[in-house]
N, C-alpha and C positions, 0 to 999 in steps of 0.2 A: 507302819509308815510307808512300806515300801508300795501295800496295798493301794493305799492313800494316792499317792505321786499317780500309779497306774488309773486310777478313774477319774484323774484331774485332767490327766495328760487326753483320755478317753474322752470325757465331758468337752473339752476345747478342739480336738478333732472334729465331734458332732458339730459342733458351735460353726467352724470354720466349712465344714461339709454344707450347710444349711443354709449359710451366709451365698457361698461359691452357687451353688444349685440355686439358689431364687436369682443373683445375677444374670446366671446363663438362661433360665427361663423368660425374664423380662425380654432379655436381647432377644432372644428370637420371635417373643409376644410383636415388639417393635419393629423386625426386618420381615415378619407377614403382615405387618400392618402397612409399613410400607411400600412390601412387593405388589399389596391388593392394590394400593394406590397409583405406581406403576405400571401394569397392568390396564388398569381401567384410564389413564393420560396419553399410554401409547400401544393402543390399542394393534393398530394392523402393524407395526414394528418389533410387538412379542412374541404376535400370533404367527406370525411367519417367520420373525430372526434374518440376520443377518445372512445367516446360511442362505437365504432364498435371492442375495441379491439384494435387499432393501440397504441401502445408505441410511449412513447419521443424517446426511443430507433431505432424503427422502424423507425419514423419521421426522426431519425439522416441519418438511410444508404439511404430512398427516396433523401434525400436533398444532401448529398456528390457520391452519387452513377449514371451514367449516363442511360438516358433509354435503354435497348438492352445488358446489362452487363448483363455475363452468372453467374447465383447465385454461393452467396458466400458458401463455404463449411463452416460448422459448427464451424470450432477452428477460420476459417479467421474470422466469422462473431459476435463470442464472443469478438475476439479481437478488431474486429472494435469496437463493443459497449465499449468495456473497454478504449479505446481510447477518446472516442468522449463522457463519460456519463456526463461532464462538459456543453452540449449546451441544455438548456434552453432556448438559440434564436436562431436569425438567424448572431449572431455577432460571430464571432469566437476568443480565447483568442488575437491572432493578430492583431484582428479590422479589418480583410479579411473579407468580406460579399459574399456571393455567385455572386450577383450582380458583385463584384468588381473582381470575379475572371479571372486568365487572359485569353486568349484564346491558345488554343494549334497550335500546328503547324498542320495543315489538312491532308500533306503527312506520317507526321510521323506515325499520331492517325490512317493512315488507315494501314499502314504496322505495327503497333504497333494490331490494332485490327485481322488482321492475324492468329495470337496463342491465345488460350484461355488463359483468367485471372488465374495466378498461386496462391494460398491460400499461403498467406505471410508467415505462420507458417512451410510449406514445403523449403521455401528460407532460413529461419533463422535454420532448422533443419541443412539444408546443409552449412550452414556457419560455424556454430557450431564444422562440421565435418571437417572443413581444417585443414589440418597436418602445424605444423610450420616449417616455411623455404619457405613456398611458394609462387609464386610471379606470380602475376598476369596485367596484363594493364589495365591504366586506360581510361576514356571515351575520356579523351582531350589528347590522346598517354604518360603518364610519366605511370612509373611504382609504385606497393606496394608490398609489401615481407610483408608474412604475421607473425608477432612473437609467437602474439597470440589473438586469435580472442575475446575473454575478457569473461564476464560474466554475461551468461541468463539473464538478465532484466525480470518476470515475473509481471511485478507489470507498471503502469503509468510510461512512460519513455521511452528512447531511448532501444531501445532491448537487446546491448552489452555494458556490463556499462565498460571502463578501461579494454581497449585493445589497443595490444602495436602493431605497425605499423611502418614500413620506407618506407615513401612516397619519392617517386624519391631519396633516399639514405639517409634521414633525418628519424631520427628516432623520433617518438610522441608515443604518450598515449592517450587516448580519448576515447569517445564512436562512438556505430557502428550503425545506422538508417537502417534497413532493411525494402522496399516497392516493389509492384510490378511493378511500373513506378515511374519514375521520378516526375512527376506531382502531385503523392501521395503526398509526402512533402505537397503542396499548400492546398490539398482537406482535408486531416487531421491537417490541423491548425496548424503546427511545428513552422512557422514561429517566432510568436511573444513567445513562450514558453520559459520561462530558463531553464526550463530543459532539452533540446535539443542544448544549447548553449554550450557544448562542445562535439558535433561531429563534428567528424575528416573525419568521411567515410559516402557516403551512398550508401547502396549497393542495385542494382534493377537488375531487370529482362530487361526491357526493359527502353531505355534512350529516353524520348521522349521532350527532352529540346529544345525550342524556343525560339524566340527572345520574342515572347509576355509571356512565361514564365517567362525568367532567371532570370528578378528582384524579381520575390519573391521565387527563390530557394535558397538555402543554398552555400556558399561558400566551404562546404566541398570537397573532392574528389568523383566524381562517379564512383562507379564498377558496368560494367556489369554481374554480375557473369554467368559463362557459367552454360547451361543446367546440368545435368551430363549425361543424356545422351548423349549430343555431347563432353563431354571432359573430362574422369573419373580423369585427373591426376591431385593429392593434393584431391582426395576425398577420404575416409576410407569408406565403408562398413558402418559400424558402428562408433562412436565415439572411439578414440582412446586412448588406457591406459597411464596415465600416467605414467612418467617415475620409480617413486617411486613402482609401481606397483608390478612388479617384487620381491623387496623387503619386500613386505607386503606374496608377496607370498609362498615366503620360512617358513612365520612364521607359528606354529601352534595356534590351537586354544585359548589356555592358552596363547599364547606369545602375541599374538593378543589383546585379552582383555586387558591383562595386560599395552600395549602399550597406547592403545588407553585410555584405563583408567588413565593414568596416566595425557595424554593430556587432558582429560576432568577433572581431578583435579585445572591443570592449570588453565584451564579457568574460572572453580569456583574461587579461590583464587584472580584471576581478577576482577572478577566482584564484590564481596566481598570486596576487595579495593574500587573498587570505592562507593560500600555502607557504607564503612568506612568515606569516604569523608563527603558524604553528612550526616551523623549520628552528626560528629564533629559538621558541621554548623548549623544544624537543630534539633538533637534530634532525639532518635530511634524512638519515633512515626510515625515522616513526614517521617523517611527518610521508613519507612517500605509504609509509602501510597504512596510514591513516584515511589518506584517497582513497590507495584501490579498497579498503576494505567500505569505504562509504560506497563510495560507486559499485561495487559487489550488491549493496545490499539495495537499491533501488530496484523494482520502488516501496513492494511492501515491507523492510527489512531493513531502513535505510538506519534508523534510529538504532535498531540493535545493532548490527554493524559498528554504528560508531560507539558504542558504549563498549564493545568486546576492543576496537582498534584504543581505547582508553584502555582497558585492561592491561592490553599487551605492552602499553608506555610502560607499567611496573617493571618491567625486566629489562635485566642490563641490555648493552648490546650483542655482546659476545653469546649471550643467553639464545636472543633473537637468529640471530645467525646460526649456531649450530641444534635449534632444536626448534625450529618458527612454526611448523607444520602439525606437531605434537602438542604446542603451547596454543598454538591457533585452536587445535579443534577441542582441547581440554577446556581451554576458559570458556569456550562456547558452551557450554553444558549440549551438544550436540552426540558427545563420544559416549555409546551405550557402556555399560560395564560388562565386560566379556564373560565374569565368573556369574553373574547375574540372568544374563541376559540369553534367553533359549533359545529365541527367536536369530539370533547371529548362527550361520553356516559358513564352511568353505572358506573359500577367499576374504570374506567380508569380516569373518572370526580372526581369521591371521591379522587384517590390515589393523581392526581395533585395537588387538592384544598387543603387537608394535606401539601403537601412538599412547597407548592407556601405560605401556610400562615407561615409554622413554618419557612421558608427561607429568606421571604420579611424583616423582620425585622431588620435582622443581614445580610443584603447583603453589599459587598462591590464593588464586577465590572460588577454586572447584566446581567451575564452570556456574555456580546456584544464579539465582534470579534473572536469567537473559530470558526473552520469549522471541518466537520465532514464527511469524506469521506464514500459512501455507492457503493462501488464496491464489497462488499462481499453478501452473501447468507443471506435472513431475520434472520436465527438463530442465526448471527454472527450481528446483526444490533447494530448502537452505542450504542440504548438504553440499548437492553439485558447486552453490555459489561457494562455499568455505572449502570445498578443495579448489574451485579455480584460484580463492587468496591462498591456498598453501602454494599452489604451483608458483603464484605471481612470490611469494616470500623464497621461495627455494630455487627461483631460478635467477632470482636478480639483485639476494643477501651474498653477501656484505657489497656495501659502495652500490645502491643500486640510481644513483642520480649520475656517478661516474661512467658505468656502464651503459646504462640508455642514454647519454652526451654519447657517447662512443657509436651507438648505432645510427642516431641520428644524422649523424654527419656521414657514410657510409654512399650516400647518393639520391635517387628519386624516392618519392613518398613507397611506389611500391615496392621499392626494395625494402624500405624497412620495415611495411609491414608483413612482406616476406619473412624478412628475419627474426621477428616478435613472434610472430607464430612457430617456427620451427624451432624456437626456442622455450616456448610453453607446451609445444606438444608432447616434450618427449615424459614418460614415467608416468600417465595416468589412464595407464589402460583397466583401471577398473574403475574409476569415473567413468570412461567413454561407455562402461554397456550397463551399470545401476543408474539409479537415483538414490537410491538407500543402503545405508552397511547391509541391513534387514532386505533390500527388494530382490526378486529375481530377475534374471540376466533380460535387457533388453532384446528385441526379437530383431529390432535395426538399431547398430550402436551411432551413438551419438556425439559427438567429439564437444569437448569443453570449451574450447577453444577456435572456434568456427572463425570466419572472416568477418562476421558483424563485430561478434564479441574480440574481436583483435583490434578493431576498427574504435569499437568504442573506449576500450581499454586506450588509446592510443590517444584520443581527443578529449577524453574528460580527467585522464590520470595523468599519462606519460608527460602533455604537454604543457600543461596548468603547473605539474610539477616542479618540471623543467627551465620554466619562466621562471620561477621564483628559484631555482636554482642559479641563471643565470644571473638573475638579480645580486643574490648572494654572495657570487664571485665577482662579479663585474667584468662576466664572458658576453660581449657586446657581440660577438659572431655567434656563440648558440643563440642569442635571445633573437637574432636577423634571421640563422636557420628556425628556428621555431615557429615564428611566424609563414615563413614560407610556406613552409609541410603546411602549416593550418589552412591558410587559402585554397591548397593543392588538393588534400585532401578531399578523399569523393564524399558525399551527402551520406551517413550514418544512416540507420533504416528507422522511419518515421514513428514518431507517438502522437498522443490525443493535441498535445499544446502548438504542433507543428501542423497538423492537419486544421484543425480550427483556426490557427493564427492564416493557413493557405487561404481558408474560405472565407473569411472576413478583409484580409487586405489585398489577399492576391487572385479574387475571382476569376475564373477563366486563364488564368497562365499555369500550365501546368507544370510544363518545366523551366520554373523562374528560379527554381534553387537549384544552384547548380557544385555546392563547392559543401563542405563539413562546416566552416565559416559563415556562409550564410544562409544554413540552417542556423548555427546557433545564436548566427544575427536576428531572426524570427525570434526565437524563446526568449531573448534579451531585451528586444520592444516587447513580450508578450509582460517579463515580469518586471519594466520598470515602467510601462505605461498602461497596458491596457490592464491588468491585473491591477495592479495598483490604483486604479480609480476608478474599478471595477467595473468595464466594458462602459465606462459614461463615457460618452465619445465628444460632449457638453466641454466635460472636463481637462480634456486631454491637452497636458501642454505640446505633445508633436503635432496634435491636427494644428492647434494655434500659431506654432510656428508651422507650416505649410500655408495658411492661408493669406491669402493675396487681398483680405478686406480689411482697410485701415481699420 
């Protein structure tokens, strides 16, 4: 018997040995089959490695880019990257594999290759520039009358966000796909995107649509747009003023400000509301970390941001207050694990193994599912912005609406942004010379808390906040000082909505903004008029009310 048991036990050993070894064989049958695959998609990426200098980035335009394509110009080749810094592999968000891409039509791609590759940002300049009313043919002969060609997309997305079009007489809204062939669509992964699922148009230079294309193109409409050198008409020179324009122009300096100041009241008063909102539900604590941590995350990060300043509503207050900075960077799924993690050195090993132990304890969603987009410049990295909210949570927990009421009243606007800043500066001298727990020491440190970023802290948080703090009390002299500081305050340092809104209403005055207020009197016409009826100048109820014809 005992024999017996011994060659059973033997027999299912074999059994198990045979089973394991033909697994392990397959797996590796399968990771040379894939490595060949690999290899032969990313050719000059393997062959030289990373070691050599080549980027993911690089990797991306070798693998979408075909060989004998004359280089891309500078802004095209930014933008490619800023397109495409989502691949990681060789799958693209659609599940299109290069392998799986279609083939082109051969006649087209050699009469297409003919003219040098246009830099897409030259296309989109000129789209930019069509006057409304203009009507152009489309690829499959119907026509588009153009309303208004919509609004610069500088950011992940379709180019022109809500722009209004009458396609073959039917009037839509939608966004506008700017490429230089048709084909793009396929090569820059549109397909499977939602965020390209409501274009209407896509405009290219050259149409080089096939049968072995069409199914992974876009049902939109295609416009070829013409040269301008072969066909100046519906082109401007320049971008065209809007219609309100005229009207801005009659005014003087004083009437200017004043105008515009008064629009950027409004939009305080708005925003303000809506921090009233969230105050009622939550308490002026959250709802103050709720701000800065939205405004933190502007602009690519704004949504995570707010999904983490939800997180941190779970915990008490008393929570918030003595541990805000450790709870911050836990729930962010941003904090490496120090027992884990090789790559932490030095200082940057201490500073985690601090926040991972006082944070582990009292965790509730263990930082999973947040994403954190890194299209911006190292000094704007998520980290940097999550410790500027731990400084803004640990320097102004507990009563932090009691305390900035306190500074506010203190005197001139620039005493208290004097006093914001030396009171966010102190305790972040290893933010001021990383970007990363992981990075090495910057070669010029960088401080977190610069005068812009005190500046904008102070206009889109402190004061919106505050309003709706005053509200909440029924402090009739903070909500008078509030307003003040706003008009006083000097002009925040400019973005795209402000510069565009200059060149379209305010041509030729350069220094017509003069105050933080009327800057944000600009983005206030920009998002309840001219965005909203998407640059149709036709439409606009302020040209309407400006006009002097019964």
């Amino acid at each position: 018997m005992p024999d017996l048991m011994i060659f059973v036990f033997q027999a299912q050993c074999n059994a198990w040995y045979t089973i394991i070894q033909t697994i392990f064989f397959e797996k590796i049958t399968l990771f040379l089959i894939i490595s060949a695959k690999c290899v032969s998609t990313f050719p000059v990426f393997l062959a030289k490695g990373p070691a050599a200098g080549i980027s993911r980035e690089a990797a991306s335009l070798a693998l979408w880019r075909k060989k004998g394509d004359p280089p891309l110009a500078k802004a095209e080749k930014s933008m490619y990257i800023k397109r495409n810094y989502f691949l990681d592999d060789r799958t693209q968000p659609n599940g299109i594999s290069p392998a799986m891409k279609p083939k082109t039509d051969m006649a087209k791609t050699e009469s297409a290759a003919e003219r040098p590759r246009e830099p897409e940002l030259a296309i989109q300049k000129q789209w930019s520039g069509v006057r409304g009313g203009t009507e152009f043919k489309l690829a499959n002969g119907g026509t588009v009358r153009v309303l208004s060609t919509g609004t610069w997309n500088r950011m992940p997305g379709p180019d022109f966000r809500n722009a209004k079009l009458e396609l073959n007489g039917v009037r839509r809204s939608g966004d506008v796909e700017i490429h230089g062939k048709t084909s793009d669509w396929i090569a820059h992964g549109h397909g499977g995107d939602p965020m390209y699922g409501n274009v209407i148009l896509h405009v290219v230079r050259v149409d080089d649509t096939s049968p072995g294309n069409v199914a992974f193109l876009p049902s939109a409409a295609v416009l070829v747009l013409p040269d301008r050198t072969e066909d100046e008409s519906g082109f401007p020179a320049d971008l065209s003023a809007a219609a309100c324009a005229g009207f801005f122009a009659k005014m003087s300096a004083d009437e200017l400000e004043k105008f515009l100041g008064d629009a950027g009241v409004d939009r305080l008063r708005i925003r303000a509301a809506e921090r009233l909102r969230v105050m009622i539900a939550c308490g002026t604590t959250k709802a103050f970390l709720s701000a800065a941590a939205e405004q933190l995350g502007v602009p690519d990060n704004r949504e995570t941001f707010r999904v983490l300043a939800e997180r941190l509503r779970e915990y008490e207050e008393d929570e918030l207050t003595a541990h805000f900075e450790a709870l911050a960077w836990g729930e962010s799924g941003l904090l490496p694990d120090p027992a884990a993690d090789r790559r932490l050195t030095g200082d940057g090993r201490a500073l985690v193994s601090a926040l991972w132990d006082e944070w582990w304890p009292l965790r509730k969603n263990c930082g999973a599912g947040l994403f954190f987009k890194r299209t911006c410049r190292p000094l704007n990295s998520p980290e940097r912005r999550m410790a500027m909210l731990g400084a803004v949570g640990r320097t102004f927990l507990p009563d932090p609406c009691g305390q900035l009421a306190g500074i506010l009243k203190r005197g001139s606007v620039e005493l208290v942004l004097e006093t914001l800043g030396e009171r966010l500066s102190g305790g972040e001298a290893f933010w001021d010379a990383h970007t990363s727990f992981r990075s090495a020491e910057l070669k010029h440190h960088a401080s977190l808390f610069g005068r812009p970023r005190v500046e904008s802290l102070l206009a889109d948080v402190v004061l919106p906040v505050l309003a709706a703090y005053a509200k909440l009390t029924g402090d009739d002299a903070l909500e008078a000082r509030i307003f003040e500081l706003f008009r006083t305050l000097p002009p925040l340092q400019s973005n795209h909505v402000e510069r565009r809104m200059r060149s379209l209403c305010l041509p030729g005055r350069k220094n017509a903004v003069k105050s933080a207020a009327a800057q944000q009197g600009l983005i206030h016409l920009y998002k309840t008029h001219c965005a909203a009826q998407s640059f149709d100048c036709g439409a606009c109820r302020l040209r309407h009310s400006f006009s002097t014809e019964p």
